[in-house]
C-alpha positions in Angstrom: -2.0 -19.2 12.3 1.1 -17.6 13.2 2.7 -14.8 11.9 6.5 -13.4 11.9 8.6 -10.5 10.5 12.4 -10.0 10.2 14.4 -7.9 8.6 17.7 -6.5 7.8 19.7 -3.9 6.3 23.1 -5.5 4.8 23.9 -4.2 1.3 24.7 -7.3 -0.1 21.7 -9.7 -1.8 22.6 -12.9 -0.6 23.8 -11.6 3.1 20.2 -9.8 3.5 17.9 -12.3 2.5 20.2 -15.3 4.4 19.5 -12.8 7.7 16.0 -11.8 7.1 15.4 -15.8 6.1 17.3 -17.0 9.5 15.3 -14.6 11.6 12.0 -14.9 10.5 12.8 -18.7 11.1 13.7 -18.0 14.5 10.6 -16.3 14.9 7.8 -17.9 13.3 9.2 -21.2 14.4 7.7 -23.0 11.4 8.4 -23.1 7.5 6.0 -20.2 6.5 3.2 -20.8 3.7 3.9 -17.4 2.3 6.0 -14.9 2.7 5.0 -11.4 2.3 8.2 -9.0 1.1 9.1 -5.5 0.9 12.3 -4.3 -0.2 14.1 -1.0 -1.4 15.2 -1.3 -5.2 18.9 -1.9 -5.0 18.9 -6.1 -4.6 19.3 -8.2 -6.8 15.6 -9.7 -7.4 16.3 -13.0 -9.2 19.0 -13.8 -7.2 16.6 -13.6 -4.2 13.8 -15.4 -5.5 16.2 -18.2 -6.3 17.6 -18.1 -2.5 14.3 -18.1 -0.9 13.8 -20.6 -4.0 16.3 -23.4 -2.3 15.8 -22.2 1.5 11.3 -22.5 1.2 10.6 -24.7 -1.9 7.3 -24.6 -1.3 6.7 -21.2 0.6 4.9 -18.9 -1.7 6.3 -15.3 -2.5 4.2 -11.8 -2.7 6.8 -9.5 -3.4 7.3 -6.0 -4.2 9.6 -2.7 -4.0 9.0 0.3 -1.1 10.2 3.3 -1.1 13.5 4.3 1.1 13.1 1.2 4.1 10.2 -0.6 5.4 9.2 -0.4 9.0 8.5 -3.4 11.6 7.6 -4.0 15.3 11.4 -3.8 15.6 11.6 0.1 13.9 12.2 1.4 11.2 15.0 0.2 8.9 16.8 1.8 6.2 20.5 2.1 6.2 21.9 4.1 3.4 17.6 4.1 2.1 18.3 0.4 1.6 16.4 -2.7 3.8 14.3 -5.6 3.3 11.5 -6.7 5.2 10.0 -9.8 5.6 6.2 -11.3 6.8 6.0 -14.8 7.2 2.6 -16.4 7.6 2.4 -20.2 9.0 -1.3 -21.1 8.2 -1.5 -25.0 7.4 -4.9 -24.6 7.6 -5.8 -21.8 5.6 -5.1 -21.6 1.7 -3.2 -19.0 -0.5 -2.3 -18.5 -4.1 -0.2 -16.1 -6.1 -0.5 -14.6 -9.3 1.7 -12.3 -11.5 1.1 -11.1 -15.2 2.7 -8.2 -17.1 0.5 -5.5 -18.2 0.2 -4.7 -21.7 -2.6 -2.4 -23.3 -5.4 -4.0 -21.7 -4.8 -3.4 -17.7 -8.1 -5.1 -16.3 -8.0 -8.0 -18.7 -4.3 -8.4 -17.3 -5.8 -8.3 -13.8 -8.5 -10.9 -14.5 -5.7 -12.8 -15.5 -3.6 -12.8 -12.7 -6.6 -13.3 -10.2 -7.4 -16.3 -11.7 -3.8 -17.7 -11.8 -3.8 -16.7 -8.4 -7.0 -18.7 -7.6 -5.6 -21.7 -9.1 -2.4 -21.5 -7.2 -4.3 -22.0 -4.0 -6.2 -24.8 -5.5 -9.8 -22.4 -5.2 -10.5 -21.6 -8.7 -13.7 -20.1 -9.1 -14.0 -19.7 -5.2 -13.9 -16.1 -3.6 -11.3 -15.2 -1.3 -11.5 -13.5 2.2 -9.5 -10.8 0.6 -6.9 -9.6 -2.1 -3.3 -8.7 -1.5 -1.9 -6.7 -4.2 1.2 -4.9 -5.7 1.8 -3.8 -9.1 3.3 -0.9 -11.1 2.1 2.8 -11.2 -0.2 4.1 -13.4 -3.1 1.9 -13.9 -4.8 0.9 -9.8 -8.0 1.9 -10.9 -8.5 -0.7 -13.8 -6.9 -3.1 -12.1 -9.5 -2.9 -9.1 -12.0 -3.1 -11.8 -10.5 -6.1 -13.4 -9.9 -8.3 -9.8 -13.8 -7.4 -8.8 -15.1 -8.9 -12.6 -13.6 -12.2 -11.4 -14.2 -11.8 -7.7 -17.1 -8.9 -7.5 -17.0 -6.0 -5.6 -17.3 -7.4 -1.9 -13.9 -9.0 -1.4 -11.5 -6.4 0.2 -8.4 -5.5 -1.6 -5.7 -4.7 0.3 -2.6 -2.8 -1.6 0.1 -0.3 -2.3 1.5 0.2 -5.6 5.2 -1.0 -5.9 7.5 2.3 -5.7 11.6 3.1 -5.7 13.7 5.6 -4.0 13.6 8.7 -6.6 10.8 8.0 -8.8 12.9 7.2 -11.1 10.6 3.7 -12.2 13.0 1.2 -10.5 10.0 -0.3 -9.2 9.6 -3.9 -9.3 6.9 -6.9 -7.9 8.0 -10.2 -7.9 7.1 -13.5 -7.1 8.6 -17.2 -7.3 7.6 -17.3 -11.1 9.8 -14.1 -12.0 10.7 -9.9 -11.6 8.8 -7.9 -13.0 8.8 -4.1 -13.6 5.4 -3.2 -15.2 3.1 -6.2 -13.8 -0.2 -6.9 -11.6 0.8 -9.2 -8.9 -2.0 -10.9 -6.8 -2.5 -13.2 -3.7 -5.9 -14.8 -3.0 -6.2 -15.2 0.9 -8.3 -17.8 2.4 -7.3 -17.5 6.0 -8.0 -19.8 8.9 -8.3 -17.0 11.2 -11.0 -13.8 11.4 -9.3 -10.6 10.0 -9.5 -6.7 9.8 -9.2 -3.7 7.4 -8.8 -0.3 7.4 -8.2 2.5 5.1 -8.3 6.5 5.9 -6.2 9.8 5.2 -6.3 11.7 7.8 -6.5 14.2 6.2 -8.4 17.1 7.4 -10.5 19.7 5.1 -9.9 23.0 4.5 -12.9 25.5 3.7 -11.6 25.9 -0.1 -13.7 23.7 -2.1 -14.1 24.0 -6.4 -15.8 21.6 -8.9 -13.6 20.3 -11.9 -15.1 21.3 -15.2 -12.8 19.3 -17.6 -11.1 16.0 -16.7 -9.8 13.4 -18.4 -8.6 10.2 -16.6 -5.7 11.6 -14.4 -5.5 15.1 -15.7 -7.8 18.1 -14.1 -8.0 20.3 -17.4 -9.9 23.5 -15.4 -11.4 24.2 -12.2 -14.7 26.4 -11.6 -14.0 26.7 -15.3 -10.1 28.4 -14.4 -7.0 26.6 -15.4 -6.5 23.6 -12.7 -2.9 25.0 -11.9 -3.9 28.9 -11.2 -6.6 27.5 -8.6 -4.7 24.9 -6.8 -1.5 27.5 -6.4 -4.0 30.5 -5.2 -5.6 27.5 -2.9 -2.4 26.4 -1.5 -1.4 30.5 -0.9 2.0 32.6 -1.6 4.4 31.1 0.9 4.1 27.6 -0.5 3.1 28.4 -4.1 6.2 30.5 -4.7 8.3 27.6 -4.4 6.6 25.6 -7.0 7.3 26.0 -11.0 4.6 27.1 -12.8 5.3 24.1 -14.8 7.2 21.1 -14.5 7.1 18.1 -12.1 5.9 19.7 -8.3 5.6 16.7 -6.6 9.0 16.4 -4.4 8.1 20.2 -3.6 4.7 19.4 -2.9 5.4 16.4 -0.4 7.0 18.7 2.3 3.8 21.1 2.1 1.2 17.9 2.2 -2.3 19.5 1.0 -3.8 17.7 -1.8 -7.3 17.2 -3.6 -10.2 15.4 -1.5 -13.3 13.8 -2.6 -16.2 12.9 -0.3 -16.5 8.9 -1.3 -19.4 8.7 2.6 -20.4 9.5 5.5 -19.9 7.2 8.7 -22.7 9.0 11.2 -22.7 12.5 9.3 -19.3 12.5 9.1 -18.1 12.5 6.0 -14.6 10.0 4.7 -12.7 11.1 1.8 -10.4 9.5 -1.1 -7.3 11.5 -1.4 -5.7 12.5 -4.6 -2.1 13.9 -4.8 -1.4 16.2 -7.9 2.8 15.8 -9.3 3.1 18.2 -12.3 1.9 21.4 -13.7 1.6 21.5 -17.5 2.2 24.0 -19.6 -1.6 24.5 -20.8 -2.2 25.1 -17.0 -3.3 21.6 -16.4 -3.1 19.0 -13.2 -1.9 15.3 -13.7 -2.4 13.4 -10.9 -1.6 9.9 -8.9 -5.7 8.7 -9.1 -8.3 9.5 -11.9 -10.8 12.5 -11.8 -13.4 13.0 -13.7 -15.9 16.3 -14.7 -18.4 17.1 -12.2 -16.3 15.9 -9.0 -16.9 18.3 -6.1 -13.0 18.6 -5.2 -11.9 20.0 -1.6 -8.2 21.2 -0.2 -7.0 18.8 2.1 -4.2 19.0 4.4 -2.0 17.6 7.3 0.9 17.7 10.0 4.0 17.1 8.5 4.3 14.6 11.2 0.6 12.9 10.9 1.9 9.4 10.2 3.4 9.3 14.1 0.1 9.1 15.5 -2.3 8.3 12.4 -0.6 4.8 11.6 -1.4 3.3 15.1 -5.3 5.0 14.8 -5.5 3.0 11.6 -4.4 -0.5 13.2 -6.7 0.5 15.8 -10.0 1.1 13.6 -8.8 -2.1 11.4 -9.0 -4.1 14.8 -12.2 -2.2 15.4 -13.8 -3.4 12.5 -13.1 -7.3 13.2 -14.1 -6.7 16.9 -10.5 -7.5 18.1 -8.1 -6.6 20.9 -4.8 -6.3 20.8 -4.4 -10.0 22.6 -6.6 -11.0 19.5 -3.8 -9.6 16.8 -2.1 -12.2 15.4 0.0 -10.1 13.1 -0.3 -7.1 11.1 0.5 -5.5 7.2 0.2 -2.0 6.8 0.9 0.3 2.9 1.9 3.5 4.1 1.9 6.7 1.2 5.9 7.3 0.7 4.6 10.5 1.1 4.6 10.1 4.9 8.4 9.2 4.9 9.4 11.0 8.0 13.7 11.5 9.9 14.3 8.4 10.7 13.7 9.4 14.8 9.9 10.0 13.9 9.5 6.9 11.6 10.6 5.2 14.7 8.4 7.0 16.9 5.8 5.9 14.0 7.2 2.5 14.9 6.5 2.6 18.1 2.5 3.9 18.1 1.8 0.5 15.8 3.6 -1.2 18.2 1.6 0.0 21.2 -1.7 -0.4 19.2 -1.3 -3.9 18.7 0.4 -4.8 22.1 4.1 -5.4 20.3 2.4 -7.8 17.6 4.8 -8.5 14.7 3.7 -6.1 12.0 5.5 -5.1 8.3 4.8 -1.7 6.9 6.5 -0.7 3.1 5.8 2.5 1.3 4.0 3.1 -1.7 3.5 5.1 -4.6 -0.8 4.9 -4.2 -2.5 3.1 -2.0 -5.3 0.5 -2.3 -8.1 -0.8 0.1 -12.2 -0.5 0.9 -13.8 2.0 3.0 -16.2 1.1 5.4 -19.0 1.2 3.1 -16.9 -1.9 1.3 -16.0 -0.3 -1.8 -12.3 -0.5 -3.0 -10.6 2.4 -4.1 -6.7 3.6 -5.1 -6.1 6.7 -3.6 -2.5 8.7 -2.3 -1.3 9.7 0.6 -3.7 6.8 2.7 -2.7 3.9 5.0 -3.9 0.8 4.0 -3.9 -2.0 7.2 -4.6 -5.5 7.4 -5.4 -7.5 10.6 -4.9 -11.1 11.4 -6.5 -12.2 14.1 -5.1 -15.1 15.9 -6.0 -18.4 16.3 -5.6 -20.1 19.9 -6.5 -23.8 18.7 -3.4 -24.3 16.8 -0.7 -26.2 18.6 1.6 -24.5 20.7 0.1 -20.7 20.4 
């Protein structure tokens, strides 16, 4: 295996993915099997599936949207909140398949769906995967876990970030080389030649204000030790940052500056507990919550927060553990993909000092980071969960037998 990225920044469609294309070339030094892509909203999608269409015929495309620029070994890149990324993955001895379906009504069926396309494209069907790369639209991660795993079952790792714009304004879009989509599941089944690693944590720490929520319903906390959901988190979060909320109304681009947010204990790793994170955006006018994840009655709930400036040193601790968990080095990292919480989007100095901690984690391995509107991957216990405000990372480790590495 080998693995490439490449990048660039031009405004215009053609010019960006002609550069990104050329470089990752360069790079990779080999036609890549698939290419993995992240990209701000403002190309023009068909256009570049039909480029990379003529330039890789028979390269496979995992697309999707990220939020402001995407980050490689190289920095981070966003000029004008605009930049595509690319990660090209040269494995002629490994297998992958792509799978895309709109989502109607029925969310998991549509996931089903598109893991079994996705099987079929890599010539497995009914085989399971090392692990799951996936992208798809806000709203539904959690029945779309559901729906991979009654194909798959729960063991395979899942490795995502949900597809997300510049202003939350749903300019979203995954894509792959059968079409754009806006609202769609879009899966890749990975049978790779080489071992691999996973991580997924917050980082965020807990505070010592805890409730239980006493009326749910799917994303929505109704009430809080029996108190409306919005009166508890605002006294939680105190004065200085409450006062600059509304007391009704969307709160999340407030919210994002002063990052606490709702924590669940999901295990423990030697008594210490891990937690899945959930990031509240609006206060409604019956003094309810809606959130990013699901919640249900009886969840034990906990204030979470962090430094403004967490992702500088947490994104190369996540690499780290991910490596950790395969047993690797950094002379064993082949390449890297990390989903990064938009939420983290930092000045461009500290998304390159970001940068620079992945870099040094993985010994200046190519690596491609987007950022997402959720977050998607399994805890060390091996369950898979969508949660906010997470990095999700994904090791390759690298393969010495293959000629000329």
């Amino acid at each position: 295996m080998r693995i490439a990225t490449s990048w660039s920044e031009l405004p215009d469609t053609a010019c960006a993915v002609r550069e990104a294309f050329d470089m990752l070339l360069e790079r990779l030094g080999n036609m890549p099997n698939i290419i993995v892509i992240q990209s701000t909203e403002q190309y023009d999608f068909n256009l570049m599936i039909s480029l990379l269409g003529a330039f890789a015929p028979n390269t496979r495309i995992h697309g999707s949207t990220s939020s402001v620029g995407v980050m490689t070994e190289d920095g981070f890149h966003s000029k004008d909140s605009q930049s595509i990324g690319f990660l090209g993955i040269y494995d002629p001895d490994g297998s992958y398949g792509v799978g895309a379906v709109a989502i109607d009504d029925d969310a998991q069926a549509a996931a089903s769906k598109a893991i079994e396309v996705a099987l079929t494209d890599a010539d497995r069907p009914g085989e399971i995967p090392g692990f799951v790369l996936l992208a798809c639209s806000p709203n539904n991660e959690e029945a779309i876990i559901h729906g991979i795993q009654d194909v798959i079952g729960p063991g395979v790792p899942i490795i995502g970030g949900t597809s997300a714009d510049n202003m939350l304004d749903c300019h979203w879009k995954q894509f792959t080389s059968s079409g754009v989509y806006s609202e769609a599941i879009e899966v890749t089944t990975v049978f790779p030649s080489v071992e691999f690693g996973y991580s997924f944590h917050s980082g965020f720490s807990p505070s010592a204000k805890t409730g239980r929520v006493t009326r749910a319903n799917d994303r929505t906390i109704y009430e809080i030790d029996g108190r409306p959901a919005v009166s508890v988190y605002y006294e939680w979060l105190g004065e200085s940052v409450a006062k600059t909320l509304p007391k009704e109304g969307y709160i999340f681009k407030n919210v994002k500056h002063y990052p606490h947010a709702f924590g669940r204990i999901i295990g423990t790793v030697e008594n210490v507990p891990y937690y899945l994170i959930s990031q509240p955006h609006t206060a409604m006018p019956d003094g309810s919550l809606l959130l990013f994840t699901q919640i249900e009655t009886g969840d034990e709930i906990i204030l979470m927060s962090e430094p403004r400036s967490g992702l500088i040193s947490k994104a190369g601790r996540v690499v780290q553990a991910a490596m950790n968990s395969a047993d690797m080095s950094p002379q064993d990292v082949c390449g890297v993909l990390l989903m990064c919480c938009a939420g983290y989007l930092l000045p461009q100095d500290e998304m390159n000092a970001a940068a620079q901690t992945i870099r040094a984690a993985v010994g200046g391995k190519p690596f491609l980071s987007a950022f997402s509107y959720g977050e998607q991957g399994p805890f060390v216990s091996g369950e898979n969960r969508h949660g906010n405000l997470m990095v999700s990372a994904l090791v390759f480790g690298e393969n010495r037998g293959l000629s000329g590495d």
